[in-house]
BAVEX-486197 format. One record per residue: residue in three letters; x, y, z of N, C-alpha, C in turn; residue number from 1. Coordinates in steps of 0.02 Angstrom, whole numbers. Example, Ala and Ser with C-alpha at 12.3 -4.5 7.8 and 13.67 -1.06 7.14 Angstrom:
residues 2
PT   code   n.east   n.north     n.up   ca.east   ca.north    ca.up   c.east   c.north     c.up   pos
PT    Ala      660      -284      390       615       -225      390      660      -165      390     1
PT    Ser      642      -112      354       684        -53      357      645         2      394     2
This chain:
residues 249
PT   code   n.east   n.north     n.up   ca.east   ca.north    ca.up   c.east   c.north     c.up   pos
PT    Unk     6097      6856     6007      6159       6818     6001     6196      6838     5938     1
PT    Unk     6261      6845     5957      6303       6857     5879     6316      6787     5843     2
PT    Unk     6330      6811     5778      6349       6762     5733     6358      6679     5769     3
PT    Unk     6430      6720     5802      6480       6663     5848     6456      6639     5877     4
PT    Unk     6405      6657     5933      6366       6632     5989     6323      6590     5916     5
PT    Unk     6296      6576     5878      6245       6538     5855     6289      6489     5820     6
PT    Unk     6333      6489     5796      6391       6444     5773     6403      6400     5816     7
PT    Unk     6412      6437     5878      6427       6385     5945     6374      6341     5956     8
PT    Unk     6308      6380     5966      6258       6335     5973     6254      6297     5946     9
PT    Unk     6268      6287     5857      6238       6245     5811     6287      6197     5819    10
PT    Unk     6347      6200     5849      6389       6120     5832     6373      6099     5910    11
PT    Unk     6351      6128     5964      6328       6098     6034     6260      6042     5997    12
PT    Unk     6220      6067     5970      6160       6021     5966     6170      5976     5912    13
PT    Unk     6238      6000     5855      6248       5958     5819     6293      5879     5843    14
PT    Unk     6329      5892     5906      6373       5847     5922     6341      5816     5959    15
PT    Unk     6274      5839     6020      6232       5817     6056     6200      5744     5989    16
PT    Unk     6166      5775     5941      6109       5731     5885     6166      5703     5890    17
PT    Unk     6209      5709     5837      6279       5653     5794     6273      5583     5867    18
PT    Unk     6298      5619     5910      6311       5557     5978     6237      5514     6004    19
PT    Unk     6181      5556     6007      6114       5511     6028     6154      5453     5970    20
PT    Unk     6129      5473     5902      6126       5409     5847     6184      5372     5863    21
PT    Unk     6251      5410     5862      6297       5362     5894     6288      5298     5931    22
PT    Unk     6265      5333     5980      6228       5288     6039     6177      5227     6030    23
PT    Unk     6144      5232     5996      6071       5192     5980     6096      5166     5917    24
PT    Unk     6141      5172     5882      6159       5144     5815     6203      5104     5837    25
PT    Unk     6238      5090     5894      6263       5051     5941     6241      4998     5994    26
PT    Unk     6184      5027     6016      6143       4972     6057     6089      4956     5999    27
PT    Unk     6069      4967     5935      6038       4942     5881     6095      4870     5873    28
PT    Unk     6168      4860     5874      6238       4810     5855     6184      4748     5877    29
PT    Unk     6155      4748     5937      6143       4714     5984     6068      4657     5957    30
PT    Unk     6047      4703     5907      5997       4653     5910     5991      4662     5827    31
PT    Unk     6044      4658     5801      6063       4702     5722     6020      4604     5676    32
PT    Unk     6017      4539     5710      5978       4491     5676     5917      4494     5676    33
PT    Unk     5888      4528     5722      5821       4542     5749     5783      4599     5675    34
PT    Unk     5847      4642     5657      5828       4702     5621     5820      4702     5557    35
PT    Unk     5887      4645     5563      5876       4625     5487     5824      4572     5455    36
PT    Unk     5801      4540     5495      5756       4495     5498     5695      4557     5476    37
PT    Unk     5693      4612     5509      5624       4658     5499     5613      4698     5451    38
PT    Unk     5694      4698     5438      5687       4742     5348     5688      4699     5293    39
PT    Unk     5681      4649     5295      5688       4586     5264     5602      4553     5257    40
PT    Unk     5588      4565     5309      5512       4545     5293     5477      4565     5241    41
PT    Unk     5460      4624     5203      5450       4637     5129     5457      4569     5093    42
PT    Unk     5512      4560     5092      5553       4517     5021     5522      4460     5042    43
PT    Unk     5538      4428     5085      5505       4353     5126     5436      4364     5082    44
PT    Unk     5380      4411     5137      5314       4416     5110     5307      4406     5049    45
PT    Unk     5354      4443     4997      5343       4440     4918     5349      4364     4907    46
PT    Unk     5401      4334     4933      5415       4287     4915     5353      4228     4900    47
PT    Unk     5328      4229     4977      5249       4176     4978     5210      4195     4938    48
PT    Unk     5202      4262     4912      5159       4269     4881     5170      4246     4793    49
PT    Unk     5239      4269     4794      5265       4217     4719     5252      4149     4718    50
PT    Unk     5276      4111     4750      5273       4051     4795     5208      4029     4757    51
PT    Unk     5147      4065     4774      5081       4041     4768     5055      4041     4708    52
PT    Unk     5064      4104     4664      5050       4118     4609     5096      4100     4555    53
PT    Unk     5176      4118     4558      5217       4078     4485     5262      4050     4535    54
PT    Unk     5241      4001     4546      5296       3928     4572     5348      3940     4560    55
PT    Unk     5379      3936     4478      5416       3923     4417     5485      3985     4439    56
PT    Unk     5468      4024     4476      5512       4097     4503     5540      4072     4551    57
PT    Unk     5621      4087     4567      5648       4048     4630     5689      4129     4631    58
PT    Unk     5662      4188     4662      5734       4227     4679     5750      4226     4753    59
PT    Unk     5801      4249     4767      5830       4216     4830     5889      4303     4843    60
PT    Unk     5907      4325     4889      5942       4375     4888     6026      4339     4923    61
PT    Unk     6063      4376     4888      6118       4396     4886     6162      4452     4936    62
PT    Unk     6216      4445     4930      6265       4491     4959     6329      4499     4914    63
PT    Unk     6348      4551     4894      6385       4531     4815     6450      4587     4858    64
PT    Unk     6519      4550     4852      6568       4602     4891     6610      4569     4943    65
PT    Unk     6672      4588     4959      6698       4567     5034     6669      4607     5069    66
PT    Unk     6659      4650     5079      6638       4713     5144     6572      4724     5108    67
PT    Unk     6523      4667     5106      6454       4691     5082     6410      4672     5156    68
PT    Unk     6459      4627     5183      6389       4608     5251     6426      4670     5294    69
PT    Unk     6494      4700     5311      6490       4754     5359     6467      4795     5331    70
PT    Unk     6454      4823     5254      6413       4893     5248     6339      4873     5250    71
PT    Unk     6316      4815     5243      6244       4811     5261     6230      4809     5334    72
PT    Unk     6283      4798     5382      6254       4796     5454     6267      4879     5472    73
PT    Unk     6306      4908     5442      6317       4970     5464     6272      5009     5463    74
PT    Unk     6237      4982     5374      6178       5032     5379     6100      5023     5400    75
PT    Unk     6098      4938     5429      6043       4946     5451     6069      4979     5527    76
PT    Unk     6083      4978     5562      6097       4998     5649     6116      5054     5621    77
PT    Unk     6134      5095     5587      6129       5171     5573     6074      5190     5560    78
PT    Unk     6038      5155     5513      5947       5174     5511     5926      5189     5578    79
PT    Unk     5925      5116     5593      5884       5101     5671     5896      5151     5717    80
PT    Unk     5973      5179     5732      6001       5230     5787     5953      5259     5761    81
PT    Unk     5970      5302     5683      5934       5365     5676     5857      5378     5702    82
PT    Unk     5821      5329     5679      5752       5331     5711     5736      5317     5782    83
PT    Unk     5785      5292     5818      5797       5275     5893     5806      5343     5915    84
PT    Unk     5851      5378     5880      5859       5422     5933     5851      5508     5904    85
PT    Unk     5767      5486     5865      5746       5549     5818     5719      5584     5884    86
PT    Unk     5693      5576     5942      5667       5610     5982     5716      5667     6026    87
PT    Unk     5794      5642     6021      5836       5680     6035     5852      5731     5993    88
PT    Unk     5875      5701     5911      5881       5763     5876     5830      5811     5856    89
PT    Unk     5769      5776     5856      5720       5840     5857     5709      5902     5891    90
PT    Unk     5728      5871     5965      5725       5900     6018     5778      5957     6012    91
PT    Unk     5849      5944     5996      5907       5982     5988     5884      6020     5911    92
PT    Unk     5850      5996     5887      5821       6048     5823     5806      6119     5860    93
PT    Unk     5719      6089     5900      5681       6141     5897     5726      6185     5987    94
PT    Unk     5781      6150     6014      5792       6199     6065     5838      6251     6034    95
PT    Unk     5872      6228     5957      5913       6289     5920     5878      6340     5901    96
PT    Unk     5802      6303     5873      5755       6373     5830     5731      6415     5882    97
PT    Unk     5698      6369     5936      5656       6421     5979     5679      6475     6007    98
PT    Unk     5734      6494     6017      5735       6552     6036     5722      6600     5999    99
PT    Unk     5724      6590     5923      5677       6665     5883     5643      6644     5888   100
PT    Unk     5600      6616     5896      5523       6627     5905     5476      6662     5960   101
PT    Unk     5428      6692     5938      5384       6718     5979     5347      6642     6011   102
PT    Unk     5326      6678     6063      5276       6633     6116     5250      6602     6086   103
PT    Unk     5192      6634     6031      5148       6603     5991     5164      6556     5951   104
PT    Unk     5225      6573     5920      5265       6538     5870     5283      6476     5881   105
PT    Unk     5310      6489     5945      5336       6427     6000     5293      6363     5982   106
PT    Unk     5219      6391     6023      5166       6345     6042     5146      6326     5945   107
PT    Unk     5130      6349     5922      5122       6348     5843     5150      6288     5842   108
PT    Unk     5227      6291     5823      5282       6247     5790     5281      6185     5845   109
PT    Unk     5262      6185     5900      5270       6117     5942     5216      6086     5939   110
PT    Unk     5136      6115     5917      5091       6065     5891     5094      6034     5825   111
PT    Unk     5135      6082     5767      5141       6039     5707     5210      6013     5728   112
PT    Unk     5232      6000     5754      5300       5938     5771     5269      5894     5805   113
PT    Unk     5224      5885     5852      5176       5844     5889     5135      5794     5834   114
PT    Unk     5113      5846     5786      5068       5813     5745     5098      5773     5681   115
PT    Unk     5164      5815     5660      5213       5791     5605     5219      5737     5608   116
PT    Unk     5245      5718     5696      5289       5664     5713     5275      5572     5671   117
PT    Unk     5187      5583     5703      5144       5549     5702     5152      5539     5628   118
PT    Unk     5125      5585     5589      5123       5579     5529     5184      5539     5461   119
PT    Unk     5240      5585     5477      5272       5556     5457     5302      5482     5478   120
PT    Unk     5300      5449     5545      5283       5380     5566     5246      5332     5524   121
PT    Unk     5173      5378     5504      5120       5342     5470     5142      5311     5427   122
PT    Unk     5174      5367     5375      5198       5358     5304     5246      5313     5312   123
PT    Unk     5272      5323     5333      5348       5245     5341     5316      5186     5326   124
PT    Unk     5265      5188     5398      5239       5108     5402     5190      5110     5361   125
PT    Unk     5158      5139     5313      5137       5114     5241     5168      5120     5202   126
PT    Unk     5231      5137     5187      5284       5116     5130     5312      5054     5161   127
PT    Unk     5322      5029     5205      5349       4986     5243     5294      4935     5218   128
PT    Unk     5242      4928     5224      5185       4859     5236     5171      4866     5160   129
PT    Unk     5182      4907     5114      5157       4898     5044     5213      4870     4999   130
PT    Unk     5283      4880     5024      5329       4851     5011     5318      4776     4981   131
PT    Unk     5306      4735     5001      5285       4663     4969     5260      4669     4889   132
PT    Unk     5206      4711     4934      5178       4707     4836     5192      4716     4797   133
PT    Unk     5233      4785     4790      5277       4824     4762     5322      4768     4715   134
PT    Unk     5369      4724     4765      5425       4695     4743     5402      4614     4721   135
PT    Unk     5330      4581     4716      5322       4539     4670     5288      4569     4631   136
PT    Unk     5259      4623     4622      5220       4625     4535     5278      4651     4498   137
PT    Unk     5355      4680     4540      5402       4699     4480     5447      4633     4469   138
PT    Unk     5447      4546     4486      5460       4486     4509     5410      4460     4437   139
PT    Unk     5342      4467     4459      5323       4440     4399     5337      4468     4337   140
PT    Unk     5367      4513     4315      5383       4514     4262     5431      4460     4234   141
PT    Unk     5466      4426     4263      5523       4378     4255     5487      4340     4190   142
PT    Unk     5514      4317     4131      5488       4260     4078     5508      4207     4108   143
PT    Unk     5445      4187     4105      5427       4097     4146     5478      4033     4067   144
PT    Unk     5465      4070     3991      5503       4017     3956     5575      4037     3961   145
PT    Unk     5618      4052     3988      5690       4073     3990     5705      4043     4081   146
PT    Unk     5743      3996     4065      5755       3974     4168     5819      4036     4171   147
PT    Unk     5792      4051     4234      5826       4116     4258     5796      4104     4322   148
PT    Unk     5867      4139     4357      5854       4149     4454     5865      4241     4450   149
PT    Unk     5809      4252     4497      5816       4323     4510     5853      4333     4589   150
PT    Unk     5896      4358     4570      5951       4386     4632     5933      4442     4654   151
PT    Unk     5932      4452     4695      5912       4504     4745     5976      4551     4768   152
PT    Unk     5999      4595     4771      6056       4610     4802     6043      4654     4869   153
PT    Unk     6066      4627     4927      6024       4653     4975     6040      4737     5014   154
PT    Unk     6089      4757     4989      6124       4833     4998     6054      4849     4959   155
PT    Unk     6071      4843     4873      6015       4891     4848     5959      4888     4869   156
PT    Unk     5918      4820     4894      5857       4801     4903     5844      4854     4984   157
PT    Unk     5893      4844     5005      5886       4912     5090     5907      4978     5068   158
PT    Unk     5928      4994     5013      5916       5066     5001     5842      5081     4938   159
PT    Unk     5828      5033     4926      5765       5049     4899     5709      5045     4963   160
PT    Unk     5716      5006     4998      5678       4999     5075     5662      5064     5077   161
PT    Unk     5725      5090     5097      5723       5163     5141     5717      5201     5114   162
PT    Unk     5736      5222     5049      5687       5271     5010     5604      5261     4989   163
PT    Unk     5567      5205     4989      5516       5212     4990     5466      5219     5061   164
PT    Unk     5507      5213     5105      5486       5223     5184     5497      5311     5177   165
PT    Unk     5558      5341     5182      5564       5421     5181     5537      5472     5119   166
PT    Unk     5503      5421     5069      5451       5461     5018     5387      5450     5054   167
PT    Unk     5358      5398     5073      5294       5392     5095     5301      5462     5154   168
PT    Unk     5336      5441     5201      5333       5486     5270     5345      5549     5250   169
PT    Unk     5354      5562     5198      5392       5665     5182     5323      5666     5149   170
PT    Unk     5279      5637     5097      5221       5644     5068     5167      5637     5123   171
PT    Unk     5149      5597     5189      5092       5617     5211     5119      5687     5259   172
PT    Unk     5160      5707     5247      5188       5787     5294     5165      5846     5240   173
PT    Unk     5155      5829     5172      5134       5870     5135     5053      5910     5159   174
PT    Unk     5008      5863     5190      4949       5912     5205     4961      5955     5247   175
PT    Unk     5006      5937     5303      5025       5980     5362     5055      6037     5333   176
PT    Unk     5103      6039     5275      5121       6109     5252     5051      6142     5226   177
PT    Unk     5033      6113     5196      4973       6164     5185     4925      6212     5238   178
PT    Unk     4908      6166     5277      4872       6198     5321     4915      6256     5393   179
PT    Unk     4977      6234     5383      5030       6271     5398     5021      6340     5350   180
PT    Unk     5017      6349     5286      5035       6419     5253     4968      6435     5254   181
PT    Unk     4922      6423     5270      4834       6431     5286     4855      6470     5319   182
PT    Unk     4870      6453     5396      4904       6462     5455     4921      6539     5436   183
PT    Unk     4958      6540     5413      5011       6588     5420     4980      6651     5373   184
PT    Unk     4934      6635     5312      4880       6690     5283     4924      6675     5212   185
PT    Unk     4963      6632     5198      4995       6633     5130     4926      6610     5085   186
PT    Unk     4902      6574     5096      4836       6539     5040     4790      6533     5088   187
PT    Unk     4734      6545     5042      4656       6527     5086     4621      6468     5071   188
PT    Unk     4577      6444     5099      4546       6385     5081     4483      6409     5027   189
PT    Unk     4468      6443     4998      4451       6458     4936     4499      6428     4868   190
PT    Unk     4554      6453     4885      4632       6448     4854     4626      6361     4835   191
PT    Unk     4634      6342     4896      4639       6267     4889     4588      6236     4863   192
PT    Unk     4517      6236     4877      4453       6203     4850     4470      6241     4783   193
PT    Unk     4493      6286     4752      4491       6301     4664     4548      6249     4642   194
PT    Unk     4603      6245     4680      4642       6217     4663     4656      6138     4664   195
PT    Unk     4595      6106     4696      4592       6035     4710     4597      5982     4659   196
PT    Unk     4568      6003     4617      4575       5948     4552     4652      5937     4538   197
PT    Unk     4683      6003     4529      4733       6005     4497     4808      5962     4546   198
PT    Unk     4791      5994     4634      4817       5978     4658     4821      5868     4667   199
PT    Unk     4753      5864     4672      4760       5795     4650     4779      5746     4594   200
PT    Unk     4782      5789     4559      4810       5760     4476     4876      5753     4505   201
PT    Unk     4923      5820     4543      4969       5813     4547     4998      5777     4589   202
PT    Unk     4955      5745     4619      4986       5705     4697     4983      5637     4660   203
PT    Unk     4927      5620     4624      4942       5568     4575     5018      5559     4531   204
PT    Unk     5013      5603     4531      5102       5623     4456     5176      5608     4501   205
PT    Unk     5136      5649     4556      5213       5653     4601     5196      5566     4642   206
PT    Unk     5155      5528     4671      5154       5474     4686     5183      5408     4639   207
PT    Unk     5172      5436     4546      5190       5377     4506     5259      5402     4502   208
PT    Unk     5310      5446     4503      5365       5489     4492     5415      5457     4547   209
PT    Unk     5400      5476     4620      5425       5466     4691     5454      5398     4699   210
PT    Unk     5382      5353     4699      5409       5271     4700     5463      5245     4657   211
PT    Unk     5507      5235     4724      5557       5201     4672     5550      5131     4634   212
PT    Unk     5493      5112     4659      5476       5027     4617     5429      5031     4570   213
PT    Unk     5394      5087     4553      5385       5102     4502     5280      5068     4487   214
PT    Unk     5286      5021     4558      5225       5003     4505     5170      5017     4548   215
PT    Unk     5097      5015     4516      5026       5051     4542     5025      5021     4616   216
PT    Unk     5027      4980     4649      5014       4960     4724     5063      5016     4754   217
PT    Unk     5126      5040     4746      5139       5096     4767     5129      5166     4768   218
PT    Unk     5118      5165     4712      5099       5250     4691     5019      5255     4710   219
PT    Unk     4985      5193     4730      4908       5206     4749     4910      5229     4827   220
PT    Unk     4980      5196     4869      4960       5174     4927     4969      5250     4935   221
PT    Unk     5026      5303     4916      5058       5364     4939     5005      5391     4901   222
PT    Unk     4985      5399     4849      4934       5463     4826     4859      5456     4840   223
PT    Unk     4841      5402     4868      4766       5397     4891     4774      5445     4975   224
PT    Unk     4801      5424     5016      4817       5454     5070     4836      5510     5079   225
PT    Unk     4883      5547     5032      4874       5611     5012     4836      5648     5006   226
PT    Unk     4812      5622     4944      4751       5663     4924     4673      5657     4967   227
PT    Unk     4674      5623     5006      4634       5608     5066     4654      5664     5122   228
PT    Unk     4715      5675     5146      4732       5702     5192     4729      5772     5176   229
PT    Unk     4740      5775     5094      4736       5855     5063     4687      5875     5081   230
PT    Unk     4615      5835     5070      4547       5851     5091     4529      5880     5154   231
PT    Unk     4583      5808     5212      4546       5853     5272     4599      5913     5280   232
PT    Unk     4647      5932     5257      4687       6009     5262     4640      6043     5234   233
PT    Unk     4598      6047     5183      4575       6079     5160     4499      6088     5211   234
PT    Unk     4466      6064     5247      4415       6072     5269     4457      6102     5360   235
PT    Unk     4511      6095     5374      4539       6126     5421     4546      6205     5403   236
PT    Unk     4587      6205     5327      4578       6266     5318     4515      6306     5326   237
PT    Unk     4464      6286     5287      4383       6322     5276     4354      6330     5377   238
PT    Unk     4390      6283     5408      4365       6296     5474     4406      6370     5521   239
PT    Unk     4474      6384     5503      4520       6438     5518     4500      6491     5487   240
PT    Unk     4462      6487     5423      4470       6549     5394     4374      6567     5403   241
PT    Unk     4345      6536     5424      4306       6547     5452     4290      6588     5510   242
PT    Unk     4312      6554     5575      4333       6588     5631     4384      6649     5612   243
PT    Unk     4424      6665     5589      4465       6707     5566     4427      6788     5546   244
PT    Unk     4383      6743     5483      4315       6819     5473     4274      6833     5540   245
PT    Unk     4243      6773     5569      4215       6784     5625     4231      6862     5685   246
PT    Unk     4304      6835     5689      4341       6876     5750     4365      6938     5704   247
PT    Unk     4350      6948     5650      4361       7006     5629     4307      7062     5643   248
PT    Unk     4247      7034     5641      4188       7060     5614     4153      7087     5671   249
């Protein structure tokens, strides 16, 4: 295909994705109390749990703005489309790439998209369920002798949501790259078992770094799982490069 021909392609699958989300960020309108009720659960949870432990704390969230409740409904049912209708744009992803690819390549890239999928899912819904904790141990900091109400503002409080949902889910995709450049003969699993300490120091660094709330119930939940998952990449690797000498020999 020339240039042009791939230009063409790329705004066909681009206008195809843009419209799925269209679509589903539209029938998301529909049940947009239902949604917000679900991204909202975090804060609630925190709440009982303040509730139990410092009474004396009353925060309560906010909407600060004339056009603060249409940009908050916009962007939850734009979330929601997007993940509603990730199975389409993926799909219009990998029908742009596959045609360079070899056969092998093909089958390759559609088991780590098979396996990604999952993965990065995972990570959401443990940034998602650790969320609570996160947002009362940074609550208890409040001074109990100073009366003060903690306001919540609920735009920021859903863009901190969603960045700690799309750090968790891009960090458990990190083992899959690895065992991906295994894959491919870039590093060996020698490589990686020398490099394990270091690599876990660093998944520690990048887990306290990433979280945007800053405190240990988050950075444990993303770098324990990591560095867990690094392990089994790493014993996937030692199993490929095994068989690998095998069929050489």
């Amino acid at each position: 295909m020339s240039i042009a021909d791939h230009l063409r392609e790329l705004r066909y699958r681009l206008i195809v994705a843009i419209a799925a989300v269209i679509v589903c960020s539209a029938v998301a309108a529909i049940w947009y109390d239902q949604l917000y009720s679900l991204l909202l659960w975090p804060y609630e949870r925190a709440v009982a749990i303040l509730a139990e432990r410092y009474p004396q704390l009353q925060p309560a969230p906010v909407i600060e703005g004339v056009t603060a409740p249409f940009t908050l409904a916009i962007k939850v049912c734009l979330t929601a489309g997007t993940v509603a209708a990730s199975p389409v744009w993926l799909f219009q992803l990998w029908r742009f790439i596959a045609p360079g690819l070899r056969a092998r390549e093909r089958k390759g890239a559609a088991i780590f998209l098979g396996v990604g999928i999952p993965l990065f899912l995972a990570g959401v819904g443990v940034g998602y369920y650790i969320m609570p904790q996160g947002i009362w141990v940074m609550l208890s900091f409040t001074p109990d002798t100073v009366p003060v109400v903690n306001l919540l503002e609920l735009n920021s409080f859903l863009s901190l949501t969603l960045q700690l949902m799309v750090i968790f889910g891009l960090g458990f995709l990190i083992p899959l790259v690895v065992v991906g450049l295994n894959l491919m003969g870039v590093v060996s699993a020698k490589a990686l078992a020398k490099a394990r300490s270091y690599v876990i120091f660093g998944i520690f660094v990048f887990g306290a770094v990433a979280t945007p709330s800053t405190d240990p119930f988050s950075m444990l939940a993303l770098s324990l799982p990591m560095a867990i998952l690094y392990i089994v990449a790493e014993v996937i690797a030692h199993i490929h490069d095994k068989r690998k000498l095998k069929a050489q020999t």
